[in-house]
TORTIMI-119208 format. One record per residue: x, y, z of N, C-alpha, C, O in turn; chain; residue number from 1. Coordinates in nm, 2 decimals, always signed. Each point is the difference from the previous one (the first is absolute). Layout:
<gumars>
GUMAR       nX       nY       nZ      caX      caY      caZ       cX       cY       cZ       oX       oY       oZ   drenza   miba
GUMAR        X        Y        Z        X        Y        Z        X        Y        Z        X        Y        Z        A    NUM
...
</gumars>
This chain:
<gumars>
GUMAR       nX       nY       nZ      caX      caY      caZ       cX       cY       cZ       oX       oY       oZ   drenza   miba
GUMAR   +13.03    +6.16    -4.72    -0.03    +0.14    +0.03    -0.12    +0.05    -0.07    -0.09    +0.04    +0.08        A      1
GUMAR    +0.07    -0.05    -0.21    -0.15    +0.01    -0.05    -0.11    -0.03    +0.06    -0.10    +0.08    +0.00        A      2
GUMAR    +0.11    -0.20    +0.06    -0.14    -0.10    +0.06    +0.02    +0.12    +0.14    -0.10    +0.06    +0.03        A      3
GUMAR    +0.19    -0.04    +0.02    +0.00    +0.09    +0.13    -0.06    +0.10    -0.05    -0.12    -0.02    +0.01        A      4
GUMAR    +0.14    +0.13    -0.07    -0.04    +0.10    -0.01    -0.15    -0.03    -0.10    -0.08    +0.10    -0.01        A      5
GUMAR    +0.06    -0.19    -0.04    -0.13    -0.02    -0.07    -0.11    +0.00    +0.17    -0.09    +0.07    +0.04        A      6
GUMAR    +0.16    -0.17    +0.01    -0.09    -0.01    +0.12    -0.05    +0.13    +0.06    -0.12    +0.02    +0.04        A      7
GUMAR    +0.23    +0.07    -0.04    -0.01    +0.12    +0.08    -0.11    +0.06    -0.04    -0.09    +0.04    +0.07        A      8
GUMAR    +0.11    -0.03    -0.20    -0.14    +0.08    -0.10    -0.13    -0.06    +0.05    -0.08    +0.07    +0.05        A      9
GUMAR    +0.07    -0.18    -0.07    -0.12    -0.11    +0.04    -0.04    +0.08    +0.11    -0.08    +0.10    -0.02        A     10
GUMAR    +0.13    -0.13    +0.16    -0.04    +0.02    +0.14    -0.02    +0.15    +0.01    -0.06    +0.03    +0.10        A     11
GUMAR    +0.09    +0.09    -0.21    -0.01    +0.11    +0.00    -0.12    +0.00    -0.07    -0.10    +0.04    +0.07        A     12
GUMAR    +0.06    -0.08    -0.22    -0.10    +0.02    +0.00    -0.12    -0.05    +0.04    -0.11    +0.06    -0.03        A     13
GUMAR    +0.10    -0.16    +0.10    -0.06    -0.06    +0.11    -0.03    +0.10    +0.10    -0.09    -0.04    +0.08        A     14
GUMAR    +0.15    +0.17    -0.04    +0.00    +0.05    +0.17    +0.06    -0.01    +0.06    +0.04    +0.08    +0.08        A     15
GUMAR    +0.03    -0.23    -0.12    +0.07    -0.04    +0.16    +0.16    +0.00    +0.02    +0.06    -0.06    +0.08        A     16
GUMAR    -0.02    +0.16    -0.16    +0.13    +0.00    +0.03    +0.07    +0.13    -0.10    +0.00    +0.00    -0.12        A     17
GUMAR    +0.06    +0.09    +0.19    +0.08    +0.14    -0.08    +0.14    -0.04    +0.02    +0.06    +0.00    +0.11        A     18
GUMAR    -0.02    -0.03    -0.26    +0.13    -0.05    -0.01    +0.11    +0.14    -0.04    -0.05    +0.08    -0.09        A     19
GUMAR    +0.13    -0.05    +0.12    +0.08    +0.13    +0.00    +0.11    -0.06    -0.08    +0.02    -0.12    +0.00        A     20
GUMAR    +0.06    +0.23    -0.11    +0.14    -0.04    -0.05    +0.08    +0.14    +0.05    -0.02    +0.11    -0.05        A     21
GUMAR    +0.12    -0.14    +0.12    +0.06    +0.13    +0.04    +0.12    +0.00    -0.07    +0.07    -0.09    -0.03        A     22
GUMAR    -0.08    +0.26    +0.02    +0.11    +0.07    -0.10    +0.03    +0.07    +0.12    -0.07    +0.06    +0.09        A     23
GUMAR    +0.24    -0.09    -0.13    +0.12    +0.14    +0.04    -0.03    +0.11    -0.06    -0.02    +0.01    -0.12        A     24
GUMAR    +0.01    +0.06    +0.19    -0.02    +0.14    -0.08    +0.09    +0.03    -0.04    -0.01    +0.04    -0.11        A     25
GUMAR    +0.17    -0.06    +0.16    +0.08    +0.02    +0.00    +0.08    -0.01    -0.14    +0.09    +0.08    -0.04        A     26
GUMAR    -0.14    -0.16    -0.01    +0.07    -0.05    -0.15    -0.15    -0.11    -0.08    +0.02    -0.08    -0.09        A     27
GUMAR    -0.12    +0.08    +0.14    -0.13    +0.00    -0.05    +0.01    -0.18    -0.07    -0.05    -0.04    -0.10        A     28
GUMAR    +0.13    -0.03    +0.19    +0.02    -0.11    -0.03    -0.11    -0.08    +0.08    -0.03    +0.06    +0.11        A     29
GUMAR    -0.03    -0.18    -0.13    -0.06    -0.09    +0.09    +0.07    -0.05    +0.10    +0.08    -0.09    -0.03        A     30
GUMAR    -0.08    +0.11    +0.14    +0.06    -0.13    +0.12    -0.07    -0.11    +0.05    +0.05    -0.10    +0.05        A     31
GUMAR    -0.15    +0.11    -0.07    -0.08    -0.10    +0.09    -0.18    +0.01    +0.03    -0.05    +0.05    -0.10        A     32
GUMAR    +0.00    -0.08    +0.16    -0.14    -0.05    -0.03    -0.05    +0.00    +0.13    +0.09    -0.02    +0.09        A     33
GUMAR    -0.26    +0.04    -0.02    -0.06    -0.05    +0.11    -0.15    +0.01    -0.03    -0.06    +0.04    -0.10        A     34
GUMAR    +0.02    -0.08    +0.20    -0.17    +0.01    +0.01    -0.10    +0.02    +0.12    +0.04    -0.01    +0.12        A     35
GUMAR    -0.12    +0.04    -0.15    -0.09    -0.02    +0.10    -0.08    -0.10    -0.03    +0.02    -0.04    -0.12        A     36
GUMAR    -0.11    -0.02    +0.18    -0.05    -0.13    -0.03    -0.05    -0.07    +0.16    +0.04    +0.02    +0.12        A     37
GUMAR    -0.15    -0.11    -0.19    -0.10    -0.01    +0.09    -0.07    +0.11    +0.04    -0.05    +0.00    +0.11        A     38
GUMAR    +0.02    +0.10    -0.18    -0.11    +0.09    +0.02    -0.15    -0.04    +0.03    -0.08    -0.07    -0.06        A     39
GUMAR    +0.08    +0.14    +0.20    -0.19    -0.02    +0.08    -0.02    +0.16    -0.03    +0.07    +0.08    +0.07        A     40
GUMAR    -0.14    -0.06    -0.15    -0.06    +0.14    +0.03    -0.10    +0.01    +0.12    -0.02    +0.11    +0.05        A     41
GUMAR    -0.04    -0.24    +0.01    -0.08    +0.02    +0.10    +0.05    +0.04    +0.11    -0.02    +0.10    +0.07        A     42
GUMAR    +0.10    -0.21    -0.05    +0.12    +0.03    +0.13    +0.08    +0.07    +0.00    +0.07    +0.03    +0.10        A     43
GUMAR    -0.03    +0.04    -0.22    +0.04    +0.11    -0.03    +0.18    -0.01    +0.02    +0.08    +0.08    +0.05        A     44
GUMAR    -0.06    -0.21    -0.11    +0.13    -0.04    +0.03    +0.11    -0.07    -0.12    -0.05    -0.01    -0.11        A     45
GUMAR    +0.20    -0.05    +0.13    -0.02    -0.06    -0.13    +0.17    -0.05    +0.07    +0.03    +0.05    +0.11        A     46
GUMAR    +0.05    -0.13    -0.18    +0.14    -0.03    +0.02    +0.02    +0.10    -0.13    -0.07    +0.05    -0.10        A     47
GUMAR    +0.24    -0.04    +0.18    +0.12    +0.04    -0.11    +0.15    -0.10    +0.03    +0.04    -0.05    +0.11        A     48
GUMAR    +0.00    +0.04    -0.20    +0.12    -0.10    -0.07    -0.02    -0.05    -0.16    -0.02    +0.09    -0.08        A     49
GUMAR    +0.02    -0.21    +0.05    +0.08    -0.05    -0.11    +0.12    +0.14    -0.04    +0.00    +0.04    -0.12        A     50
GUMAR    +0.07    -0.01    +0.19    +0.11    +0.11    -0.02    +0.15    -0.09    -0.09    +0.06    -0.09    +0.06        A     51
GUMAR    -0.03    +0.11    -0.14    +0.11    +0.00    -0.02    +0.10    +0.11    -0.07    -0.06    +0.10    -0.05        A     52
GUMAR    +0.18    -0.09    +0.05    +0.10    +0.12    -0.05    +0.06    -0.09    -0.07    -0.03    -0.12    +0.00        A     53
GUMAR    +0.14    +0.21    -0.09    +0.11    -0.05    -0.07    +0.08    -0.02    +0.07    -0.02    +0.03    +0.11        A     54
GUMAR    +0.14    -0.08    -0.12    +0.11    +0.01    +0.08    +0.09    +0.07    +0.08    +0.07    -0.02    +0.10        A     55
GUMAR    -0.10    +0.16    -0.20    +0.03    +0.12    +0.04    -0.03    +0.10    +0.07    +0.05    +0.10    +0.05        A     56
GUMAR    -0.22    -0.20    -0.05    -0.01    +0.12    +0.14    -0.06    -0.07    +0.13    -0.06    +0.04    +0.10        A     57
GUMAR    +0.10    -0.14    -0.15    -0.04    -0.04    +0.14    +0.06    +0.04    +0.15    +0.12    +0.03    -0.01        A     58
GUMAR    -0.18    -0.01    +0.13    +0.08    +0.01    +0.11    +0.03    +0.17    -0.07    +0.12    +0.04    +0.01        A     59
GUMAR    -0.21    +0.03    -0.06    +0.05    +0.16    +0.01    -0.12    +0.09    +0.05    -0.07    -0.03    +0.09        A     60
GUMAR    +0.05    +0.13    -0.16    -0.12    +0.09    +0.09    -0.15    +0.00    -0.09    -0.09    +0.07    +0.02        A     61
GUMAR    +0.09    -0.18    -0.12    -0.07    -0.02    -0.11    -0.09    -0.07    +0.08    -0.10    +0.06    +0.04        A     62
GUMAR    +0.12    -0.18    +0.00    -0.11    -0.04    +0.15    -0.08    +0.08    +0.07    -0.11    +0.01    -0.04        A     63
GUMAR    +0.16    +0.05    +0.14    -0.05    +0.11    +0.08    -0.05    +0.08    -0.06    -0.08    +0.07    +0.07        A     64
GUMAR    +0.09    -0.04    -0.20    -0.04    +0.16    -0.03    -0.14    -0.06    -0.08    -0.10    +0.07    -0.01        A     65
GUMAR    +0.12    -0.21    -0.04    -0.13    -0.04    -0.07    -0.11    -0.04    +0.11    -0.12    +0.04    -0.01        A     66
GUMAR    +0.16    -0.11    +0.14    -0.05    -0.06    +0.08    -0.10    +0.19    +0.03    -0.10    +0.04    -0.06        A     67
GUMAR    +0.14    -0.01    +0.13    -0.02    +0.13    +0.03    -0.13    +0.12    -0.11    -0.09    +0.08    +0.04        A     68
GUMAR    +0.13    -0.12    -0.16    -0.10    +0.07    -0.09    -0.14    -0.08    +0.01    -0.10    +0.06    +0.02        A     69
GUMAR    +0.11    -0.22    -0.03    -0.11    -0.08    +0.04    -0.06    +0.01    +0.05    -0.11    +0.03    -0.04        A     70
GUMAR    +0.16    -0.03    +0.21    -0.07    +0.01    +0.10    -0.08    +0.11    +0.02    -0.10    -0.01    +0.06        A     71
GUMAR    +0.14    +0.16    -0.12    -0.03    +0.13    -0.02    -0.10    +0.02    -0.11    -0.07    +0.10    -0.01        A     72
GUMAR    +0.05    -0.20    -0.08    -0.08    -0.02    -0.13    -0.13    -0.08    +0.09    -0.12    +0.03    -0.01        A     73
GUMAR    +0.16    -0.14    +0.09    -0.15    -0.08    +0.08    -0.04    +0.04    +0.07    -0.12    -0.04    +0.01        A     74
GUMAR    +0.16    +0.15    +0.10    -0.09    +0.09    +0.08    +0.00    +0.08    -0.03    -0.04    +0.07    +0.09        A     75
GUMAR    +0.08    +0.02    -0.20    -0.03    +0.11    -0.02    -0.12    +0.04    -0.12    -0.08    +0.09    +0.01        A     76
GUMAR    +0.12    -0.18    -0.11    -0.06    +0.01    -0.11    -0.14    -0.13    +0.01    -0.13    +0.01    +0.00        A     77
GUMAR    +0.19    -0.10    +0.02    -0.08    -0.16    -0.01    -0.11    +0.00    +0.12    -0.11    -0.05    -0.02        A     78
GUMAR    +0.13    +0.11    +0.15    -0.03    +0.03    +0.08    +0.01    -0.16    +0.07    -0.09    -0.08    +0.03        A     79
GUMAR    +0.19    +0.06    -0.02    -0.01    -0.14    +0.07    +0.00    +0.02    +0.19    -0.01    +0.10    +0.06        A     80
GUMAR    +0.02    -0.24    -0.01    +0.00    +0.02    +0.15    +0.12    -0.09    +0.06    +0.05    +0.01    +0.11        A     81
GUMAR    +0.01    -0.13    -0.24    +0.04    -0.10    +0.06    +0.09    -0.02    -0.14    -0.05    +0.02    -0.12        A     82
GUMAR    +0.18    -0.05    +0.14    +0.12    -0.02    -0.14    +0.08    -0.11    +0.09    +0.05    +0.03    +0.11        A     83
GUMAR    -0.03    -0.12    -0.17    +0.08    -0.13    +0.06    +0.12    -0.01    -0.10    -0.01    +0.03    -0.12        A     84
GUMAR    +0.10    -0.07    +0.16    +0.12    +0.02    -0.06    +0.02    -0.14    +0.02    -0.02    -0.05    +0.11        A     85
GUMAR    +0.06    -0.01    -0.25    -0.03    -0.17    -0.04    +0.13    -0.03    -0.05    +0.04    +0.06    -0.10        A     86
GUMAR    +0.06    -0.16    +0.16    +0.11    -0.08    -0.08    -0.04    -0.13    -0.02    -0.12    -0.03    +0.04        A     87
GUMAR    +0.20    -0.07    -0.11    +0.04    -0.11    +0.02    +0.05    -0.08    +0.14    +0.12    -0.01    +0.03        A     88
GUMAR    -0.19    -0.03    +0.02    +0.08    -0.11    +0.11    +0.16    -0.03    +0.00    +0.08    +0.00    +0.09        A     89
GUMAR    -0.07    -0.02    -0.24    +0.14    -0.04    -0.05    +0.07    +0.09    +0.01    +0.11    -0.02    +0.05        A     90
GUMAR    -0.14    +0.15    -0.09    +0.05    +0.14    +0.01    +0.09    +0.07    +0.11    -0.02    +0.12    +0.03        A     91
GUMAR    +0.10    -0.17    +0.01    +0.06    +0.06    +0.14    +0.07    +0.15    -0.04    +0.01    +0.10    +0.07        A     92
GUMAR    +0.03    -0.12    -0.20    +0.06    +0.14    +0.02    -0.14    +0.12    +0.00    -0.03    +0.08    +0.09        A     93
GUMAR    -0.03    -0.10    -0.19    -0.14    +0.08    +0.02    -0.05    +0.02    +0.16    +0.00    +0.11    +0.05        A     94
GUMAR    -0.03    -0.18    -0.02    -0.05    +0.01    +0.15    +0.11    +0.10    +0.09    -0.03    +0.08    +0.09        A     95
GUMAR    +0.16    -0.11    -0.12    +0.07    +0.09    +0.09    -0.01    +0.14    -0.01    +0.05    +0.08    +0.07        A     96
</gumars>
């Protein structure tokens, strides 16, 4: 987990990647983690995934509601044109 989130820092302070840690507001506990990454500022584009939750919340409205602020953060703020939404191949439940 270290070397993961060491990485994250890396690729952020690099540019190339805004790694998020999301808090429940609800009880201000950590659930889970995502990013943006692969940032082109030219193309004005970038992926979102490495997503993971806890167990707890997985399969609830913590997904959606993060997915949703992102996408609202890259064209609104980032001013993007293009956000690709990236799993694992392996990933089948992600993908559904």
């Amino acid at each position: 987990m270290k070397t993961w989130v060491n990485n994250a820092i890396q690729l952020r302070e690099e540019g190339l990647a805004l790694p998020f840690a999301i808090v429940n507001k609800r009880n201000e506990k950590i659930v889970g983690t995502t990013r943006l990454y692969e940032i082109n500022p030219t193309q004005r584009s970038c992926e979102l995934g490495s997503t993971w939750y806890g167990k707890d919340y997985q399969r609830t409205f913590v997904n959606a509601s993060c997915k949703q602020l992102l996408l609202t953060f890259c064209f609104e703020t980032l001013d993007f044109i293009r956000v690709q939404f990236k799993t694992d191949e392996r990933n089948e439940r992600s993908q559904k």
